[in-house]
C-alpha positions in Angstrom: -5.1 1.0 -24.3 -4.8 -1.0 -27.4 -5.6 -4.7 -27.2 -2.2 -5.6 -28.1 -1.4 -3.4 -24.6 -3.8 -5.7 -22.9 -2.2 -8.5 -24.2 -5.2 -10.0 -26.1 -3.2 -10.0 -29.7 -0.9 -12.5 -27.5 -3.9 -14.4 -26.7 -3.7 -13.7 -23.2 -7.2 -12.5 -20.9 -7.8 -9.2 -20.9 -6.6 -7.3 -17.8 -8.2 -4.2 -17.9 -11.7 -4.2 -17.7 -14.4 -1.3 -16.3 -14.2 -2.8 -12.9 -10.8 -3.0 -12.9 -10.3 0.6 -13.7 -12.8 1.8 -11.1 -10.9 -0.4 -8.4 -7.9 1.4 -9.1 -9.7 4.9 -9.0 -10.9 3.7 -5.6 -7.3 3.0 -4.7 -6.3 6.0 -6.1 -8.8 8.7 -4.3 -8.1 6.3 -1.1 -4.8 7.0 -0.6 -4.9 10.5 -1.7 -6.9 11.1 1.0 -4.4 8.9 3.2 -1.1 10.0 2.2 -2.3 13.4 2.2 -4.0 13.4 5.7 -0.6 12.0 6.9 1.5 15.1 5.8 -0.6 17.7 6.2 -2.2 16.8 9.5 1.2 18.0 11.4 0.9 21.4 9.9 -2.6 21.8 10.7 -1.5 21.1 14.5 1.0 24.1 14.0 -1.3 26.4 12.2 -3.4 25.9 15.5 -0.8 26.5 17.7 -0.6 22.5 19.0 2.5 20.8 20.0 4.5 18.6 18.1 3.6 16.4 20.6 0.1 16.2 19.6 1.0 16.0 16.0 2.8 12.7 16.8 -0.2 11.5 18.5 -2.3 11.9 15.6 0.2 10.2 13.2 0.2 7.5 15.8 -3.9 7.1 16.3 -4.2 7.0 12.6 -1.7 4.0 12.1 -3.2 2.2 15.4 -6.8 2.4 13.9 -5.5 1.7 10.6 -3.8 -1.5 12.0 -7.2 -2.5 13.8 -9.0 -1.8 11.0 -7.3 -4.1 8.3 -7.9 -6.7 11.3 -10.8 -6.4 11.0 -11.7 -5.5 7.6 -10.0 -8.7 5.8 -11.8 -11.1 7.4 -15.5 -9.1 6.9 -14.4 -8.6 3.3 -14.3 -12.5 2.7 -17.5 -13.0 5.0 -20.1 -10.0 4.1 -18.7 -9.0 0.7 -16.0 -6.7 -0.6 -18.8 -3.8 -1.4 -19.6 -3.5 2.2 -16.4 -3.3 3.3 -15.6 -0.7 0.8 -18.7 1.3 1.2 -18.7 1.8 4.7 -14.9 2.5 5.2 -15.6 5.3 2.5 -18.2 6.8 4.7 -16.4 6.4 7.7 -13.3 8.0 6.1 -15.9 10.6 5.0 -17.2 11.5 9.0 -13.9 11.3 10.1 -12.7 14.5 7.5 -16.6 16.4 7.6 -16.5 16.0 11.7 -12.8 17.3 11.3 -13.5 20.4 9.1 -16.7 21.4 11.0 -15.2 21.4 14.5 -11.9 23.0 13.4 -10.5 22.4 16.3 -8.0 20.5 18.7 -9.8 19.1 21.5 -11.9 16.2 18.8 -9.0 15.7 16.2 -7.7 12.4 17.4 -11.3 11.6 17.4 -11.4 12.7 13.7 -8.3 11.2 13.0 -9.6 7.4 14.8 -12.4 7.6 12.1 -10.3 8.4 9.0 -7.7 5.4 9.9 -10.6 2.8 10.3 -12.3 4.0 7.0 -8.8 4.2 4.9 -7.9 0.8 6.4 -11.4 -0.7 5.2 -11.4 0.8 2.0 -7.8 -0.2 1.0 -8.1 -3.6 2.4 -11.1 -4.7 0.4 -10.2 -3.1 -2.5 -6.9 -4.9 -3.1 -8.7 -8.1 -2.6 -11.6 -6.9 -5.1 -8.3 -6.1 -7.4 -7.6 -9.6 -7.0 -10.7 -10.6 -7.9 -11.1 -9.5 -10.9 -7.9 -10.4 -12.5 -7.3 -13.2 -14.6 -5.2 -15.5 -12.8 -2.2 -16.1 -15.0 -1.5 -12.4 -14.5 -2.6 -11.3 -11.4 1.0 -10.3 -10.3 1.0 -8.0 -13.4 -2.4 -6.6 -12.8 -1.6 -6.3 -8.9 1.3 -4.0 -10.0 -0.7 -1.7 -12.2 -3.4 -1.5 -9.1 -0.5 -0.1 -7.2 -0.3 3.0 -10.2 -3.5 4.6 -7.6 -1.0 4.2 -4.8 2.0 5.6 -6.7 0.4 8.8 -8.0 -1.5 9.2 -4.6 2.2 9.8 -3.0 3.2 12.3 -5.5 -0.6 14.3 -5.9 -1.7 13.8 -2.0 1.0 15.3 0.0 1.3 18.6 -2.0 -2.3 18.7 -1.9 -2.3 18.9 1.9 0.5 21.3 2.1 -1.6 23.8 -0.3 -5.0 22.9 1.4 -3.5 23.5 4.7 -1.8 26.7 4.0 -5.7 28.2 3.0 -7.3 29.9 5.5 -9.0 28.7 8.0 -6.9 25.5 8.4 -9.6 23.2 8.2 -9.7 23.9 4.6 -7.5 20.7 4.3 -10.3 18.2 5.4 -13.2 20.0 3.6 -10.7 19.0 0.4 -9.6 15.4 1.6 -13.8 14.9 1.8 -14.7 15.5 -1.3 -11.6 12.8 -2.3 -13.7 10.5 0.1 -17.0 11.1 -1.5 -15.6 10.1 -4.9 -14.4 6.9 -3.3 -18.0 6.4 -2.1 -19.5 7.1 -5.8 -16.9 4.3 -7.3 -17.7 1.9 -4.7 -21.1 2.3 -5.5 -20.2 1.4 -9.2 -18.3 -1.6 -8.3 -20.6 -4.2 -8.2 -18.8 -7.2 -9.3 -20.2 -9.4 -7.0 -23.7 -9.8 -8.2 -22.5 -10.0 -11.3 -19.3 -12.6 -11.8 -20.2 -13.6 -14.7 -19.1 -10.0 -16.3 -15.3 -10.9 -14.9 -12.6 -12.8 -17.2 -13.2 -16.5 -16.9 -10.0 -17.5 -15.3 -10.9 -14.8 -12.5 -10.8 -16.4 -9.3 -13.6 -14.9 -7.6 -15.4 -15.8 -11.0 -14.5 -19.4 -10.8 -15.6 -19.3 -6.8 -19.0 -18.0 -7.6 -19.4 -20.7 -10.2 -18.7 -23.7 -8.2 -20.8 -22.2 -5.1 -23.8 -22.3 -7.8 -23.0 -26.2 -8.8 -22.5 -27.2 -5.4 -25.4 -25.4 -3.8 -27.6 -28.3 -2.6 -24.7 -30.9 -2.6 -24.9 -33.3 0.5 -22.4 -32.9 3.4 -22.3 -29.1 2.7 -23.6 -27.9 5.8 -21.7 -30.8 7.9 -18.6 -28.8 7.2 -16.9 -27.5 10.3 -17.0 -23.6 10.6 -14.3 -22.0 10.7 -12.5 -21.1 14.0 -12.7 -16.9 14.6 -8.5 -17.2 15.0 -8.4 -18.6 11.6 -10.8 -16.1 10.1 -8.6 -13.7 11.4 -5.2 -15.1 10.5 -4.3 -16.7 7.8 -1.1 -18.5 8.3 -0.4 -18.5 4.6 -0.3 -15.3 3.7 3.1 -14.8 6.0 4.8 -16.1 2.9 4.9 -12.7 1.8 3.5 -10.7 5.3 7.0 -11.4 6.7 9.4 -10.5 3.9 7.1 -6.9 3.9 7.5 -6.6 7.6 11.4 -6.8 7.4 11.0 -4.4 4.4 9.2 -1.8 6.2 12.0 -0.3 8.1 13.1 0.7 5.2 9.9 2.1 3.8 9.5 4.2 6.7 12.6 5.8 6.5 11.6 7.0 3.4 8.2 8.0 4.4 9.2 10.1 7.7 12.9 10.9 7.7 14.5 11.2 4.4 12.5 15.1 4.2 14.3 15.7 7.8 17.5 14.3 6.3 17.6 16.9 3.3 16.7 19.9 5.3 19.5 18.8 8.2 21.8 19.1 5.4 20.6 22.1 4.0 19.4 20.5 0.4 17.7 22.9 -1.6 14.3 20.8 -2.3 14.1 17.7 -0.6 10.5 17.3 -1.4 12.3 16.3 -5.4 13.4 13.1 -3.7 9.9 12.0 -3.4 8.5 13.5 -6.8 11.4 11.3 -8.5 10.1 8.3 -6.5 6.9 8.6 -7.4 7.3 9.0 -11.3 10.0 6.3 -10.8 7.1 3.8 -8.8 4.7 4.8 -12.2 7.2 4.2 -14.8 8.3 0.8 -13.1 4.2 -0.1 -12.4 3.6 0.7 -16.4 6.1 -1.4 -17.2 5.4 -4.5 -15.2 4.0 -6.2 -17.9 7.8 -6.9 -19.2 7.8 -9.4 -16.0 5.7 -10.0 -13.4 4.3 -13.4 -13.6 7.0 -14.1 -16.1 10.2 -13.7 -13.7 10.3 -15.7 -10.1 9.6 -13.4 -7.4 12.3 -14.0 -5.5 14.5 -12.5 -8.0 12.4 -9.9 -8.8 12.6 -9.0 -5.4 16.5 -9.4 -5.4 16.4 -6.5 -8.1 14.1 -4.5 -5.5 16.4 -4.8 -2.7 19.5 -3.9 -5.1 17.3 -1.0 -5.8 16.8 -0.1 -2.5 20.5 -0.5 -1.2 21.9 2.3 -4.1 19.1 4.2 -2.9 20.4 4.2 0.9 24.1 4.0 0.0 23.4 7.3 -1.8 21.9 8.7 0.8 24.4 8.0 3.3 27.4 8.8 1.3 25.6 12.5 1.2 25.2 12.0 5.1 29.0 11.4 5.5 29.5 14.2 3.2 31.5 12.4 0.5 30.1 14.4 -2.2 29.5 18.2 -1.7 27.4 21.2 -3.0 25.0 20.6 -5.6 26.8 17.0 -7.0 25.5 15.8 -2.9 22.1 17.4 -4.1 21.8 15.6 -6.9 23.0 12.2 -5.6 20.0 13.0 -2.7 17.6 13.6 -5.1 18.6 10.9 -8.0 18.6 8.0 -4.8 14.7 9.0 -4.7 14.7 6.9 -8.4 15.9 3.8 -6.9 13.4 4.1 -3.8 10.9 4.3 -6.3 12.0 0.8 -8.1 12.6 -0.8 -4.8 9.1 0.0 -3.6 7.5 -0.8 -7.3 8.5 -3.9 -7.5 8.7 -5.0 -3.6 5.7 -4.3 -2.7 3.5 -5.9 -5.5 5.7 -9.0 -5.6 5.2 -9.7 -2.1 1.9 -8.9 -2.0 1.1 -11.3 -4.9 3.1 -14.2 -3.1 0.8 -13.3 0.3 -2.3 -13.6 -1.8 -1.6 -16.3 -4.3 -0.3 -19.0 -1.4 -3.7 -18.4 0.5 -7.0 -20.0 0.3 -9.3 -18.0 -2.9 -12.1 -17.6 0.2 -9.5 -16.0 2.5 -8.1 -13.4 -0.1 -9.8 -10.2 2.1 -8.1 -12.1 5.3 -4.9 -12.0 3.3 -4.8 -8.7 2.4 -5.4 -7.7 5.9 -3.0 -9.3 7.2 -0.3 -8.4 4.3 -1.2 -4.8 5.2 -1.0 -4.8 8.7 2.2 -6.5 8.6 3.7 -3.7 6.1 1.9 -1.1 8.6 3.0 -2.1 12.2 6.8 -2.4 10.3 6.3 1.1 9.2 4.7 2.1 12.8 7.7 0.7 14.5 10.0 2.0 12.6 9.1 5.5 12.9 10.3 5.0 16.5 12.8 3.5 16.3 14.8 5.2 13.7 14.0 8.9 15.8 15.4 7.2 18.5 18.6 6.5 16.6 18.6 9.5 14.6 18.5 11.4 18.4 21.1 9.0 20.1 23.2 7.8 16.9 22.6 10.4 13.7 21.6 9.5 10.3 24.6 7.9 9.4 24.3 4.8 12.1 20.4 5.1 11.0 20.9 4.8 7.6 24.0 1.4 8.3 20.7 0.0 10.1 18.4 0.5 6.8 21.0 -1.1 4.9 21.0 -4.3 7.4 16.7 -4.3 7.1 17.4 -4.4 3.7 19.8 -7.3 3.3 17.6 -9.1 5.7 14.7 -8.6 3.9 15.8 -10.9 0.8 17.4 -13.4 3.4 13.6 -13.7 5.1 12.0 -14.2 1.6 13.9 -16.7 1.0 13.2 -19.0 3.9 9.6 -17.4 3.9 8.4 -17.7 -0.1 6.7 -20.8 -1.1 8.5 -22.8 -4.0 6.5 -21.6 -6.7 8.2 -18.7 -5.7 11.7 -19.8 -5.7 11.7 -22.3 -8.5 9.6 -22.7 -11.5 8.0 -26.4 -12.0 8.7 -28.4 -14.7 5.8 -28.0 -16.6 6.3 -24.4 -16.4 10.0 -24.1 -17.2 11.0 -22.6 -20.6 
């Protein structure tokens, strides 16, 4: 990248740094591993002859331990460091896939499957806040978009990696892959060792600035008469529902995406639904690339009125193939094109709301808010996935997909009661 890509002929901070670019490896490799796990798990039950049943389970104990984990996780990442954190969900990730390919097995997997949540939970939650980190401030909601490019490829390389890992025999070939994914994690972590150094980081970096004024304050009286911190509040951090609850209402929609739209394509007999999600994916890249052209320089609640535009052609086209308005290959097309405008609705959704969660909290709670941004956008997308089968089974995709439309429409309405003014408005000083 040239430095006029990074901004510095502008006489901006420089954004991407070595750190920064192992950070979004981690992220990268992470949810490889994740998204992967996630789709190919179910076909691993079936090549062992499980239920369906059982497959759900395991979909289900992953997103419960991934839930608990990012609980957890946030808080530990602000308290013990975001190296720990990362570190040790790698190697738990890493048990949960060797312990999986070495039984091979049924009777253990949700065991297996336990361990893998908890350790991708950890890994992602610490390394988003370490993402944060390092940025420089005045364009963290720019650098928090291109963090999201390990995220965005990880949905397009992951889940075809599963399905071709999967279908080698034995089965278990599929975790024996996923592990050595993990074990790169692990040897990045190991590499990202920011925290003993600061001073490496740009000097408008907030954990920079953090560690600088812990250094001139060390000593300073009435330090250690400040009241600790309650365990409720090291947990939850109130501030970070700015953007926690705009993602929750999103997540509905998300979901749908995630679980149902591949069901939706083969109901109606479309010739490769899996397109829909490679479109998304190069659509989330291109729109993560670009973001440069205006995050940090456009209010985030209109950036995330262009998302949910995004997101509404994507589900109007997706229901008007449902309804069968357009036919043959023109409703294969318009199924596979709406997979574009899922990708801009989630590439610029997800990292605006995630920088309006992080940038209303407290710089020592970051890991807390992270966590709890996270396991906001996961317990939406948990809860979804049972309540849009149940509609699906009572109601069809067509009253499903009016209900993704409503999440949708709600989902700006929230943000706008929810988002903090510097959100909504620009200040004075900062008005063109």
């Amino acid at each position: 990248m040239t430095e006029m890509e990074d901004g510095k002929a502008e006489g901006q901070p420089r954004l991407f740094s070595a750190v920064f670019i192992i950070i979004i490896g981690i992220a990268l490799f992470s949810f490889i591993s994740g998204q992967g796990l996630n789709a190919g798990t179910s076909v691993y039950v079936d090549r062992l002859g499980g239920t369906a049943t059982l497959a759900g389970f395991s979909a289900a104990v992953f997103s419960a331990a991934a839930i608990v984990g990012r609980l957890v996780a946030g808080p530990l990442a602000d308290t013990r460091g975001r190296f720990i954190v990362m570190i040790s969900g790698g190697i738990v990730m890493l048990a949960g896939m060797i312990g999986a390919a070495v039984c091979g097995d049924l009777d253990t997997l949700l065991l297996w499957r336990t361990l893998q949540g908890l350790g991708f939970s950890a890994t992602t939650t610490a390394a988003a806040t370490a993402a944060a980190d390092v940025l420089p401030v005045e364009r963290l909601g720019e650098g928090i978009g291109y963090y999201g490019l390990g995220q965005a490829l990880a949905m397009s390389i992951g889940p075809a990696l599963a399905i071709a890992l999967v279908g080698i025999d034995p089965p278990s070939t599929l975790f024996r892959g996923f592990a050595i994914a993990a074990g790169i994690v692990i040897v990045l972590c190991l590499l990202c060792r920011y925290e003993r150094h600061p001073e490496i980081l740009p000097e408008t970096a907030t954990y920079r600035i953090s560690a600088e004024r812990k250094t001139a304050d060390a000593g300073q009286p009435g330090e250690a008469d400040k009241p600790k911190e309650s365990r409720l509040r090291a947990l939850f951090v109130r501030e970070a529902l700015a953007g926690g609850i705009p993602i929750l209402v999103l997540s509905p929609a998300y979901g749908f995406g995630i679980f149902f739209v591949g069901l939706l394509g083969s109901t109606m007999g479309v010739g490769n639904a899996g397109l829909f999600y490679t479109l998304s994916a190069v659509s989330m890249i291109v729109i993560r690339l670009s973001s440069k052209a205006f995050m940090d320089r456009i209010l985030p609640i209109k950036l995330l009125a262009l998302a949910v535009a995004a997101g509404f052609i994507c589900f109007s086209m997706l229901l008007a193939t449902s309804l069968s308005v357009v036919d043959g290959a023109a409703r294969d097309i318009v199924f596979y094109a709406a997979g574009i405008f899922y990708g801009l609705c989630l590439g610029v959704a997800l990292p605006v709301n995630q920088t309006v969660a992080v940038k209303n909290s407290p710089t020592d709670r970051w890991g807390a808010a992270n966590g709890l941004y996270f396991m906001l956008m996961d317990i939406g997308i948990g809860v979804a996935s049972i309540l849009w089968g149940v509609t699906n089974d009572t109601f069809g995709f067509t009253f499903t997909l009016v209900g993704v439309l409503v999440f949708l429409v709600a989902t700006l309405v929230v943000a706008f009661f929810a988002y903090p003014p510097f959100a909504k408005r620009r200040s004075a000083q900062n008005a063109d």
